[in-house]
C-alpha positions as CSV (number, residue, x, y, z in Angstrom):
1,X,77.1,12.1,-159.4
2,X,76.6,12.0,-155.9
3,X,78.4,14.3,-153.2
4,X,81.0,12.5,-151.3
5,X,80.1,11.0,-147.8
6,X,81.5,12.7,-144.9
7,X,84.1,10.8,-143.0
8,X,83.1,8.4,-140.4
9,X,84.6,8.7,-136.9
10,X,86.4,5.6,-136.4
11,X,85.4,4.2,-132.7
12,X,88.4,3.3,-130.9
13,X,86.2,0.2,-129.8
14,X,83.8,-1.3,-131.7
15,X,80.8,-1.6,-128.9
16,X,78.8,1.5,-128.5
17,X,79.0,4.0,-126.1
18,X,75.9,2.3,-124.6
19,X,76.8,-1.0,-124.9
20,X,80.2,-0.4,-122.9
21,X,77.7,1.6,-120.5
22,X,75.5,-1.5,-119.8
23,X,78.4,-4.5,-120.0
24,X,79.6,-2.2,-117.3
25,X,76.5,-2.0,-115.2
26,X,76.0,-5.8,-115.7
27,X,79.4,-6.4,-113.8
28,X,77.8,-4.5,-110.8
29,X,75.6,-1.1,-109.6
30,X,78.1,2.1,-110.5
31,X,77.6,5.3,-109.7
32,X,77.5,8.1,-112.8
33,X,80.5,8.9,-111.7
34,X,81.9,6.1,-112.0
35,X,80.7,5.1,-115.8
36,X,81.4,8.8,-117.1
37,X,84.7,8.1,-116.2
38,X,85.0,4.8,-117.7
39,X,83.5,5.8,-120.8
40,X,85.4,8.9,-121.6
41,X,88.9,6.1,-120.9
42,X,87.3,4.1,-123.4
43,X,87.4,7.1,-126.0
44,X,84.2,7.8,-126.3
45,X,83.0,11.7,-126.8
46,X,81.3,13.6,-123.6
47,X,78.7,14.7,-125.7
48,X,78.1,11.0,-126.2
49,X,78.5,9.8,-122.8
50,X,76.3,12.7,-121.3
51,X,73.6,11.6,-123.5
52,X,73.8,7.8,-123.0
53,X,73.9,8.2,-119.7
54,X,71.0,10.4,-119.2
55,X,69.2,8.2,-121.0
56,X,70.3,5.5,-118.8
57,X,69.3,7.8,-115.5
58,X,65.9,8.2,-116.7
59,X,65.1,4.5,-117.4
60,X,66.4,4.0,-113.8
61,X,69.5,1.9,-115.0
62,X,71.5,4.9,-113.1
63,X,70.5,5.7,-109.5
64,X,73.4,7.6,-107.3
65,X,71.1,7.3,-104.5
66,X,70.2,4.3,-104.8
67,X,73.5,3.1,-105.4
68,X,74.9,5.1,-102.4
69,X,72.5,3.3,-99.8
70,X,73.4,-0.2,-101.3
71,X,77.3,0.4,-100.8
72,X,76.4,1.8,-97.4
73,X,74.8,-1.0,-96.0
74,X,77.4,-3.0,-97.6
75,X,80.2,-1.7,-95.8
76,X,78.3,-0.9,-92.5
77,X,77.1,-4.5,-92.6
78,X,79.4,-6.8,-93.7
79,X,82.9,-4.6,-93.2
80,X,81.9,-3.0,-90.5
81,X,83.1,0.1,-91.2
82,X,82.7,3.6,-90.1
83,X,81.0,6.4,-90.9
84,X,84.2,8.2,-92.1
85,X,85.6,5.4,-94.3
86,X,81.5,4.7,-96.2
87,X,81.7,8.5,-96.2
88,X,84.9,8.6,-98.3
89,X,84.3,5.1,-100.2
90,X,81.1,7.4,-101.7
91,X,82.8,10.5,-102.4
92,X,85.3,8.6,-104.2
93,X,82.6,6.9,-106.0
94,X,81.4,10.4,-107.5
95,X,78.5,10.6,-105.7
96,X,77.4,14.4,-104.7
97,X,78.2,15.7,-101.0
98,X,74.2,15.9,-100.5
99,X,73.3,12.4,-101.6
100,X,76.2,11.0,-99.2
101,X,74.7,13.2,-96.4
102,X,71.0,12.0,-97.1
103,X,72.1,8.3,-97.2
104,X,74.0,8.6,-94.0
105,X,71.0,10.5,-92.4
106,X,69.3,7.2,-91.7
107,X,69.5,6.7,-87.3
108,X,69.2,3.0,-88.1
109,X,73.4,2.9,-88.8
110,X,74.9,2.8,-84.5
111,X,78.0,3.4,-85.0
112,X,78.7,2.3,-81.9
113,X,77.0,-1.1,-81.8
114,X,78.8,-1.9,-85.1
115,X,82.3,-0.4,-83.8
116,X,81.5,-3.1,-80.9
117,X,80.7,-6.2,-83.5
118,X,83.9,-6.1,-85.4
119,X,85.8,-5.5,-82.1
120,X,84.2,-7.8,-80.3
121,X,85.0,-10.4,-83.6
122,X,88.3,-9.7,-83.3
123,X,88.9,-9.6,-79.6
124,X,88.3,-13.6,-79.6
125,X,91.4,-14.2,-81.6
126,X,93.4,-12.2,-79.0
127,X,93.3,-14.1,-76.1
128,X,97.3,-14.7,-76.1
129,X,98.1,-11.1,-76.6
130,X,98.7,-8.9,-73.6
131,X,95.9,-6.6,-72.8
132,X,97.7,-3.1,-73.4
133,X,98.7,-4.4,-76.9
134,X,95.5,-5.7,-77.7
135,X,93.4,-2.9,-77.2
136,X,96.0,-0.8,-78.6
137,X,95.5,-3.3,-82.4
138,X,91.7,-3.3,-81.9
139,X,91.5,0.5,-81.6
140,X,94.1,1.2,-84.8
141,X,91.7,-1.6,-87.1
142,X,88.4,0.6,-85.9
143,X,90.4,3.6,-86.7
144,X,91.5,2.3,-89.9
145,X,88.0,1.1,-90.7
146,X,86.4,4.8,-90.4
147,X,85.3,4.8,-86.7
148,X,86.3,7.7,-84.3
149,X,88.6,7.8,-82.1
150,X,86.6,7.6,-79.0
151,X,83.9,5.4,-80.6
152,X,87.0,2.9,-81.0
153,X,88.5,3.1,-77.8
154,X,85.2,2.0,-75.9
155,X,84.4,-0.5,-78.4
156,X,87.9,-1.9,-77.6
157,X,87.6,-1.8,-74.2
158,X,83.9,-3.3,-73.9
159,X,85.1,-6.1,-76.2
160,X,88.6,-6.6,-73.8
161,X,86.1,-6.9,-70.7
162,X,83.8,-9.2,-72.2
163,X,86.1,-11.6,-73.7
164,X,88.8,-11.4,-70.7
165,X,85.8,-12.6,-67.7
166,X,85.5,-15.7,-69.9
């Protein structure tokens, strides 16, 4: 007679561990981060994760620094945000202090010219406003959007001047 077979984990999904791992990078680009996290929620083992997801890394399916740079640009170019808030956006992300530091190396990111575009955007749909008040709500949004505060109060006050000689 033959021994008994052992028992079978039950999965608490039935996808595997690198299916959930790739439905998830088909909905967009995550960082490792990001899917460890996921997976482990989803009740799969660490041991498991850690090896799908190498596996994933080396194919190139997983790329923290590539996904880093592609959020950056996204929110430098079309949110306009700071330095501070892309900083924080990939921190929370899970990607490593170094990689965020690389990706934010690049001198082709002005802080300034892009603190000016989004206030200068704004500053058209404040033409009714006072001026005090106006540069006071341009200069809180580029603070809230991850600009300094001095890089915000010029940009607000450039974009006031243009916009008020019209």
């Amino acid at each position: 007679m033959g021994s008994p077979r052992p028992a079978r984990r039950e999965p608490k999904n039935p996808k595997s561990c690198h299916e959930r791992a790739l439905g998830l990078l088909a909905v967009r680009p995550r960082s490792r981060r990001e899917l460890e996290r996921r997976l482990l929620q989803a009740g799969f083992e660490p041991e498991e994760v850690d090896d799908v997801l190498g596996r994933l890394e080396r194919v190139g399916l997983i790329d923290d620094a590539a996904f880093a740079r592609q959020m950056a640009d996204y929110q430098f170019g079309s949110r306009k945000a700071g330095r501070r808030a892309v900083t924080g956006a990939l921190l929370e992300k899970g990607i490593a202090p170094d990689v965020v530091a690389q990706v934010l190396a690049d001198p082709a990111q002005d802080e300034e010219a892009r603190a000016f575009d989004l206030a200068s955007s704004k500053a058209l749909r404040m033409g009714q406003i006072e001026p005090v008040k106006a540069f006071n709500r341009l200069t809180g949004l580029l603070v809230r959007r991850g600009y300094g505060h001095e890089i915000a109060r010029n940009a607000a006050r450039r974009a006031l001047s243009l916009h008020a000689d019209d």
